[in-house]
C-alpha positions in Angstrom: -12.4 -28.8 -45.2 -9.5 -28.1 -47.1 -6.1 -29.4 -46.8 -3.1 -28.1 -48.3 0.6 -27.8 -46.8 0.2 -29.0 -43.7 -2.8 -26.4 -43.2 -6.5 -26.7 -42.9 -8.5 -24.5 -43.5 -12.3 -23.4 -43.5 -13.8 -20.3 -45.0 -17.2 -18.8 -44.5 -19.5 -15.7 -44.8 -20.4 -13.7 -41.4 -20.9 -10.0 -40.1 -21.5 -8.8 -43.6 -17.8 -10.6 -45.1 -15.7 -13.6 -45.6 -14.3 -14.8 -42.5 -11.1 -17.4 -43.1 -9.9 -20.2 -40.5 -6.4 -21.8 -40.9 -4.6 -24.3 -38.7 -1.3 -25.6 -38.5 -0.7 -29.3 -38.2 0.2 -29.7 -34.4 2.2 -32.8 -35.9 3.2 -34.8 -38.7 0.9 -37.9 -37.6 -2.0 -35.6 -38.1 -4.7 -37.8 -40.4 -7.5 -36.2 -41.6 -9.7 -37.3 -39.0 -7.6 -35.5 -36.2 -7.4 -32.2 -38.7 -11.2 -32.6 -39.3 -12.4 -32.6 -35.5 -9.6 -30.0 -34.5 -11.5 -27.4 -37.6 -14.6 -28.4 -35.9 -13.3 -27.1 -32.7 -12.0 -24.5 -33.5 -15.0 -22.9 -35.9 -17.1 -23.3 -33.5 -15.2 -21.4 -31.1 -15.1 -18.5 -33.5 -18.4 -18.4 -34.7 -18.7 -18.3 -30.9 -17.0 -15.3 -31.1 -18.3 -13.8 -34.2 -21.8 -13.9 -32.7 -21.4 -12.6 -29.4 -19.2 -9.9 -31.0 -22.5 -9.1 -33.9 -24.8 -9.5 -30.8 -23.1 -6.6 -28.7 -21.5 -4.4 -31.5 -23.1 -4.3 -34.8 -24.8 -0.8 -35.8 -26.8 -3.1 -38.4 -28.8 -5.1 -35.8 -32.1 -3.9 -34.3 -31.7 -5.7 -31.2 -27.9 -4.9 -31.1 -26.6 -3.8 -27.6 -24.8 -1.0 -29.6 -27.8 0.0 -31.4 -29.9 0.4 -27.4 -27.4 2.8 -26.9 -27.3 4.4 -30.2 -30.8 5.2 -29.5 -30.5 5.9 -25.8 -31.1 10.0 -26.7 -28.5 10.5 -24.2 -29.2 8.6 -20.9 -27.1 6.2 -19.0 -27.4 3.2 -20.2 -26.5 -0.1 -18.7 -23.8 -2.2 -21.4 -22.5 -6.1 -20.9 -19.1 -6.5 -19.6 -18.5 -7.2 -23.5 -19.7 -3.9 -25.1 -17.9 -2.0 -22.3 -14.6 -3.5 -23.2 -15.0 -2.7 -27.0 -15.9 0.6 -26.2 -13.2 1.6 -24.0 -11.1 -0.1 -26.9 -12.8 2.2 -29.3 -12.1 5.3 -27.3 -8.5 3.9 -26.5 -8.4 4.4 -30.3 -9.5 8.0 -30.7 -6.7 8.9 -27.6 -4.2 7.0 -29.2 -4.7 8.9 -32.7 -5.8 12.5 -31.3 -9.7 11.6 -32.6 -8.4 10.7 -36.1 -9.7 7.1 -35.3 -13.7 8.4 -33.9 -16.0 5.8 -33.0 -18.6 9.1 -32.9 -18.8 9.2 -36.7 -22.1 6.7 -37.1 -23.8 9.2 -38.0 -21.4 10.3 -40.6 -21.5 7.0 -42.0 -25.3 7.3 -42.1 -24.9 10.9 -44.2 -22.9 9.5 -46.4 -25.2 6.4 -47.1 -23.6 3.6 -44.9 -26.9 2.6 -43.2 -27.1 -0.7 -43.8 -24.7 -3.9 -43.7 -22.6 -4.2 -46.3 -24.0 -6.7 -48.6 -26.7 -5.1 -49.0 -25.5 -1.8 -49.6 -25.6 -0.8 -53.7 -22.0 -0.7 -54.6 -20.7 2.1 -56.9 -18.1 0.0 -58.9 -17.6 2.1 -61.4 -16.1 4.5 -59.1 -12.1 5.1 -58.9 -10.4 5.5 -56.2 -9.1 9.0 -56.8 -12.4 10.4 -58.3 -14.4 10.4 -54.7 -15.7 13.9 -54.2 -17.9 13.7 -51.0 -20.5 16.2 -51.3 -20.6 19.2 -48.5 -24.4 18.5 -48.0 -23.6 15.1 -46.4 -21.2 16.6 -44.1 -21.8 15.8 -40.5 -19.3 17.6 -37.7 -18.4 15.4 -34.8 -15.3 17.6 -33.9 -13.6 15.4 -30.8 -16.9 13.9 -30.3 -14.9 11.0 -28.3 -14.3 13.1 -25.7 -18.1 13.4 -24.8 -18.8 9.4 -24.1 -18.8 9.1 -20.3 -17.9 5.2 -20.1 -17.6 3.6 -16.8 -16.6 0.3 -17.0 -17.0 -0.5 -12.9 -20.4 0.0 -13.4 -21.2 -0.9 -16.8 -22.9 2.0 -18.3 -22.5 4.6 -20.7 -23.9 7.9 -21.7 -23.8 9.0 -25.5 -24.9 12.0 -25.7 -28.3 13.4 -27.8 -27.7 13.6 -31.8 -24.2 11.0 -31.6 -24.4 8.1 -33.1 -21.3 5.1 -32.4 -19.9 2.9 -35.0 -17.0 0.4 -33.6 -16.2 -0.6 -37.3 -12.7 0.8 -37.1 -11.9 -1.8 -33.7 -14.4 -4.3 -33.3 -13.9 -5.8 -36.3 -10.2 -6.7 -35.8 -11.0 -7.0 -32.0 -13.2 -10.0 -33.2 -10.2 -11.8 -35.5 -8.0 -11.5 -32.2 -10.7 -12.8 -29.8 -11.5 -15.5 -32.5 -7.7 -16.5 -33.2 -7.3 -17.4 -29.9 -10.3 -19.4 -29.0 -9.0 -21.1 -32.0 -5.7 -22.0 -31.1 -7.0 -22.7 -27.5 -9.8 -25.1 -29.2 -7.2 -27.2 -31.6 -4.6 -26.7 -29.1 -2.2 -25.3 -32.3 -1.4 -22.5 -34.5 -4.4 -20.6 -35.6 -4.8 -17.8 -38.4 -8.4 -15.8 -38.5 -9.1 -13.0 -41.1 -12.2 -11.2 -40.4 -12.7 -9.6 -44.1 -9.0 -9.3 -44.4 -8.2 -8.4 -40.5 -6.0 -11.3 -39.7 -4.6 -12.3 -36.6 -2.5 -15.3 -35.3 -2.3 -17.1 -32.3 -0.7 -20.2 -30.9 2.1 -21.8 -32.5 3.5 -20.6 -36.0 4.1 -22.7 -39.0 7.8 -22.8 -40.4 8.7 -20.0 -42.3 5.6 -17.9 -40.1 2.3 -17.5 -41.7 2.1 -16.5 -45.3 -0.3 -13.6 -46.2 -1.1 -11.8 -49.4 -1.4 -8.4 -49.2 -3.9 -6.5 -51.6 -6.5 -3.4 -52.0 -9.2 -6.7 -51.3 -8.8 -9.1 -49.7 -11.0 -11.2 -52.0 -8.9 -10.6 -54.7 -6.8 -13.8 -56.3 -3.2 -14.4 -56.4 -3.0 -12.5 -59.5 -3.7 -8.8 -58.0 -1.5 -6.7 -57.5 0.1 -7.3 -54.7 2.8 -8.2 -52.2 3.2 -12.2 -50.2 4.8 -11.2 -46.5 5.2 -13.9 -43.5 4.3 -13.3 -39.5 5.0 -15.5 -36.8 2.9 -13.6 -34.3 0.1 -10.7 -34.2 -1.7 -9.3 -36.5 -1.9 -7.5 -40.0 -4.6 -5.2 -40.9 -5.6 -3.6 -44.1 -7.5 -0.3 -44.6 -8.4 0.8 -48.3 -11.0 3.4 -49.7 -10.9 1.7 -52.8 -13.2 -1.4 -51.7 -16.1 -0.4 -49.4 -17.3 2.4 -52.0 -20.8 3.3 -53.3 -22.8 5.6 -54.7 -24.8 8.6 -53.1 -26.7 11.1 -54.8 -24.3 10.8 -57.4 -21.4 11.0 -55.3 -18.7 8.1 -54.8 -18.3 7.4 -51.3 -16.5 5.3 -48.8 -16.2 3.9 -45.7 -13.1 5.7 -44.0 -14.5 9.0 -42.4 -12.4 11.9 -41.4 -13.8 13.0 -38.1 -12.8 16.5 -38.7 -15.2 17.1 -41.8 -17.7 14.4 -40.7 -17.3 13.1 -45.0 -15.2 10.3 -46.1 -11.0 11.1 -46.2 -9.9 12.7 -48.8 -6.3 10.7 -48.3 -3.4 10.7 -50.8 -3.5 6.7 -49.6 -6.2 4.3 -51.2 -4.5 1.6 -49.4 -2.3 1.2 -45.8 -1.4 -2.2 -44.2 0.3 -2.5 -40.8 1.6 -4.9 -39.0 1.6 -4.8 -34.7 0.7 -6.7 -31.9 -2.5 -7.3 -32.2 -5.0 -7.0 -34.9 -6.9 -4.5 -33.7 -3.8 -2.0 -33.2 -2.7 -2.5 -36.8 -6.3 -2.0 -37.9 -6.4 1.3 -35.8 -2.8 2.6 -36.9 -4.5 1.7 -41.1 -7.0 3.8 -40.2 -5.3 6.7 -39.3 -2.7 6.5 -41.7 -5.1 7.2 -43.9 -7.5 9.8 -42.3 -3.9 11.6 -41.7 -3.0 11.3 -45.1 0.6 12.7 -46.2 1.3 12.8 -42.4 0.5 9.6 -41.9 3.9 8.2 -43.5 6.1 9.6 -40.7 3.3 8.8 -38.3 4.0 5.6 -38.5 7.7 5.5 -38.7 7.8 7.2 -35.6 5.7 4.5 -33.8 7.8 1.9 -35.2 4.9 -0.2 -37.0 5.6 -1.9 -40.4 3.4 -0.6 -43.1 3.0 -0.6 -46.7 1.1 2.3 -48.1 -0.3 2.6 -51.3 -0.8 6.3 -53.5 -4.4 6.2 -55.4 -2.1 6.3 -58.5 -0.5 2.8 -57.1 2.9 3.6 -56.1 4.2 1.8 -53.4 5.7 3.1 -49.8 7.1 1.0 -47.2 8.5 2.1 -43.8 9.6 0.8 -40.5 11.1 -2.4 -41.9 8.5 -3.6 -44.1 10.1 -5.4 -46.3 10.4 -4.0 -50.2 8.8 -5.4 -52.9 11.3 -7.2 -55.4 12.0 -5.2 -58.3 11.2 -2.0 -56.3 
């Protein structure tokens, strides 16, 4: 347990990343046993939520509901209450972006060498973010393939067709920080901040001055990277970036963020977009787009009226919708 500020805070390793748990003091009498059995709580009501969110969703797991379906070869299939919700979220997602946000692209992601959780993936360090030149062999088309899921949540089953593979990395992951945030705050009974590999979301209460949250290409970076420091007092903040989740494929530099119109990772003038909404998991879809769409993802946003920074591959900065400006910019 750490103490700092009037925060404690508890950080650990789960679905393949760091996962970070921060509480607010509910009070100033708060000793350390008090702060020590409300972290207690409330990790356990995450890892709660981390499991039964790996359990349903992960393409990783064998005995994943999401991976029954995956190999279904295009039957109806009977899904928990769970999985059906973070599907619909997950096709919510492609309606909201016009398919720029696909959860049909597993099988991309499997092309391009993504078939396997992330730690144990070989990482292509090396790699720059500008230099990624996806290689035509790995393409895999899955034009609108949204549009063929038949999802019915009354009776809990979906069909995916033959040859489509789903991957919910684009929602589920930031679905999970808002579930877990709010078992959180619901298990402390105060303020709680979860970041699911840099997804963050907040529930409950907010600490003076709002929650304070650095803003980088990783999220495991130190307070050195470049950077910016912004403050929420509700919601969530998501960060999408080619420039982290990269490796190496036949030679080829690739990345996690695929464009569902060539089936090969985004070929985006952004390494790097975070927004602010909500909800995690609609800043982490709005990120996503922003950089599948590129140049038109800029105005894109505006237009929605979500606060985002985005970030060329050469490093200069863009912020729109009221995100605040970097000093000295």
């Amino acid at each position: 347990m750490n103490v700092s500020g009037g925060f404690v805070t508890a950080t650990w390793e789960a679905l393949g990343t760091s996962i970070l748990l921060r509480l607010c003091r509910s009070s100033a009498s708060d000793g350390a046993p008090e702060l020590e059995s409300r972290l207690a709580a409330a990790r356990l009501a995450v890892e709660r939520e981390l499991d039964a969110i790996d359990r349903a969703c992960s393409r990783f797991r064998a005995d994943s509901e999401l991976s029954r379906v995956n190999a279904s070869g295009g039957r109806p299939t009977a899904v928990s209450e769970l999985l059906a919700q973070a599907l619909e979220l997950a096709l919510r997602a492609a309606e909201l972006t016009d398919g720029d946000v696909d959860p049909t692209v597993g099988r991309a992601l499997e092309l391009a060498g993504y078939d396997r959780d992330w730690g144990l993936l070989g990482v292509a360090r090396e790699a720059q973010p500008d230099t990624a030149r996806p290689s035509l062999a790995l393409s895999a088309h899955v034009r609108s393939g949204w549009r063929t899921i038949a999802l019915d949540c009354r009776t809990l089953t979906v069909r995916v067709p033959r040859g489509i593979g789903l991957d919910l990395g684009a929602t589920a992951k930031a679905w999970v920080a808002d579930r877990a945030a709010a078992a959180a705050a619901r298990a402390a009974e105060c303020g709680a901040l979860v970041s699911v590999g840099g997804d963050i979301s907040t529930a409950g209460p907010a600490p003076a001055g709002g929650w304070r949250i650095r803003v980088t290409d990783d999220h495991r970076s130190d307070p050195s990277a470049a950077g910016q420091t912004v403050s929420i007092r509700s919601g969530g903040l998501a960060t999408s970036s080619t420039s982290v989740r990269r490796w190496s494929q036949r030679g080829e530099a690739m990345h996690h963020i695929i464009d569902p119109r060539t089936g090969q990772p985004a070929r985006s003038g952004w390494r790097t977009v975070s927004v602010a909404a909500a909800n995690c998991v609609d800043a982490n879809i709005a990120a996503t787009a922003a950089i599948v769409r590129s140049g038109r993802g800029t105005r894109w946003l505006s237009d929605a009226g979500l606060p985002a920074r985005l970030v060329s591959r050469r490093g200069y900065v863009t912020a729109v919708a009221g995100w605040p400006q970097e000093a000295g910019r």
